[in-house]
N, C-alpha and C positions, 0 to 999 in steps of 0.2 A: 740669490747669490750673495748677497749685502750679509747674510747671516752665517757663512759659511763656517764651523770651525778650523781654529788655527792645526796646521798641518794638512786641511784638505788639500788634493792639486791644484783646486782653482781658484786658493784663497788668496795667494800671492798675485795673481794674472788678477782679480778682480780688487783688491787693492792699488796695481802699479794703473791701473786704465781709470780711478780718479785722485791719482796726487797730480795732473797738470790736463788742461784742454788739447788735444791734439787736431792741430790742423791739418794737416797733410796726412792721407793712408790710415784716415781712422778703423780698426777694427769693427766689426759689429759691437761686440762688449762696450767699447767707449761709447758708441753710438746711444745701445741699450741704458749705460748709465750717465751719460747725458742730460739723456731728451727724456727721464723720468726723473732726473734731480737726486739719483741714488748716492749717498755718499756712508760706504759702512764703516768710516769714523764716529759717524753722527748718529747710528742706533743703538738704542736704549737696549741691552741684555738685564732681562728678567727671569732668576733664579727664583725656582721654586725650593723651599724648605717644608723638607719632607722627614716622618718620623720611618722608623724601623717597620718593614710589615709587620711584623707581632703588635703594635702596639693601638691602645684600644684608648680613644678619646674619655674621659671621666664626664660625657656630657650627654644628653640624649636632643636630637633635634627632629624636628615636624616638619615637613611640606605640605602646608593646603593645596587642593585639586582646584578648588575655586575662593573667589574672595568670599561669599557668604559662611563656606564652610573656616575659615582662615577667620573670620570674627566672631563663630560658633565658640572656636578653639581657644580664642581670647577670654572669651564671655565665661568660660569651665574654667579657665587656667585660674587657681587661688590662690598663685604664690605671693608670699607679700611684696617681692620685692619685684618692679617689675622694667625691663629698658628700652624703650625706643627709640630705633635708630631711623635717618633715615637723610637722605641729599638733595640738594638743589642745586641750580645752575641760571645764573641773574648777570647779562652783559657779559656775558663770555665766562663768567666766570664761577668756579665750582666748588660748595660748600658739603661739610657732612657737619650733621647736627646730632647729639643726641639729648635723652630727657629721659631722666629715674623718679621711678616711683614708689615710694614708699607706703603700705596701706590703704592705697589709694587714693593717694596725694603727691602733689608734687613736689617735690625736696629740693632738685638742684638739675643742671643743665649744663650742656657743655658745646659749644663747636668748635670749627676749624677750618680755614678757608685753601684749597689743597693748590688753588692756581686758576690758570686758561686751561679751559675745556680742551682744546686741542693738543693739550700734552696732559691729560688724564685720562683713564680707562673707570667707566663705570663699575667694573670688579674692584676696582681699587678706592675710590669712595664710597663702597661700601665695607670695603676693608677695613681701610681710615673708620667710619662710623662704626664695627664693631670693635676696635681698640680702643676709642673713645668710652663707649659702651663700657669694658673692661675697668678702664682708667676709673670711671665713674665708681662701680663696684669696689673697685679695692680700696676708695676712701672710706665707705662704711664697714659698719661694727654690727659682731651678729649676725650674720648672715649665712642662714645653713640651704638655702635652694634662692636662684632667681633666673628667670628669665629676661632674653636678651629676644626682640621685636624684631627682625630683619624682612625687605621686600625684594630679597633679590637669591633665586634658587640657586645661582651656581657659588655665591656667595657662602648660604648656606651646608651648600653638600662640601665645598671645600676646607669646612673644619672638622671632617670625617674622613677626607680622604689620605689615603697612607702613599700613594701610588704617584709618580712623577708623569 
C-alpha cells in the first residue's frame, strides 16, 4: 500500500493515516501502518531504464549451468582484455571491486564502497561493479573485443533485456 501510485484511491487515505499517531478510533490502516513501521515518505522508488523493444544490445553474454563449466568458458575465452568484477560485505558494510587484465596480466584495479548493507540490494553491487568494470575499459587504448567477468545471473540477463 506504501507503493501506491499518485492518483490511486488509496493513495491519499494511506498517506493521511502516517503524517500523525492517532490515539483515539484508530482505523485498521493506521493500525496496519503502525505496528509495521510503514511510512511511504521513506521508500526508495527504483526506475527501471529501459531501451525501445526494437533494439538489440552490441554485446553477446554467457550463463554457465555450473561453476566447472563457467571456468571451462574462462579457460577458452582468448580475449586479451579481460574484467573481473566482483563484491563484498566486511562490518555491515558493502564493497564492489573490479580488476582488468591485460594479456594476462594485471594492469590496474578499481573499487568503491556503496554503504550499509541494509540499504543496498545485491543487483545493485553488482551493477555498481559492472560500471566500474566499464569505467576501467574506457581508460584504455585499442581495444576491439573484451570481456567483463560477472557472478550474478540476474545481473547479467539485465543487460539484455529490453522489457520493464
Amino acid at each position: 500500500m506504501a507503493t501506491l501510485l499518485t492518483g490511486h484511491l488509496l493513495q491519499k487515505a494511506v498517506l493521511n493515516t502516517t503524517k500523525r499517531r492517532v490515539k483515539c478510533h484508530p482505523t485498521l490502516l493506521h493500525k496496519l501502518m503502525d505496528t509495521n513501521a510503514i511510512n511511504p515518505n521513506k521508500i526508495e522508488t527504483i526506475t527501471a531504464t529501459r531501451y525501445d523493444s526494437k533494439w538489440k544490445p552490441n554485446i553477446k553474454t554467457q550463463i554457465a549451468s555450473n561453476q566447472e563449466k563457467a571456468q571451462r568458458m574462462e579457460e577458452e575465452d582468448h580475449t586479451e582484455v579481460k574484467v573481473y568484477t566482483d563484491r563484498s560485505g566486511h562490518g555491515g558494510m558493502i564493497s564492489a571491486a573490479v580488476v582488468l587484465y591485460r594479456g594476462g596480466r594485471e594492469k590496474t584495479k578499481m573499487g568503491y564502497q556503496l554503504g550499509m548493507s541494509t540499504e543496498h540490494t545485491v543487483y545493485e553491487w553488482e551493477g555498481v561493479g559492472m560500471l566500474l568494470g566499464i569505467k576501467l575499459l574506457s581508460n584504455e587504448w585499442d581495444i576491439r573485443a573484451a570481456t567483463i567477468c560477472v557472478n550474478n545471473q540476474a545481473a547479467i540477463t539485465a543487460t539484455m533485456s529490453t522489457k520493464l
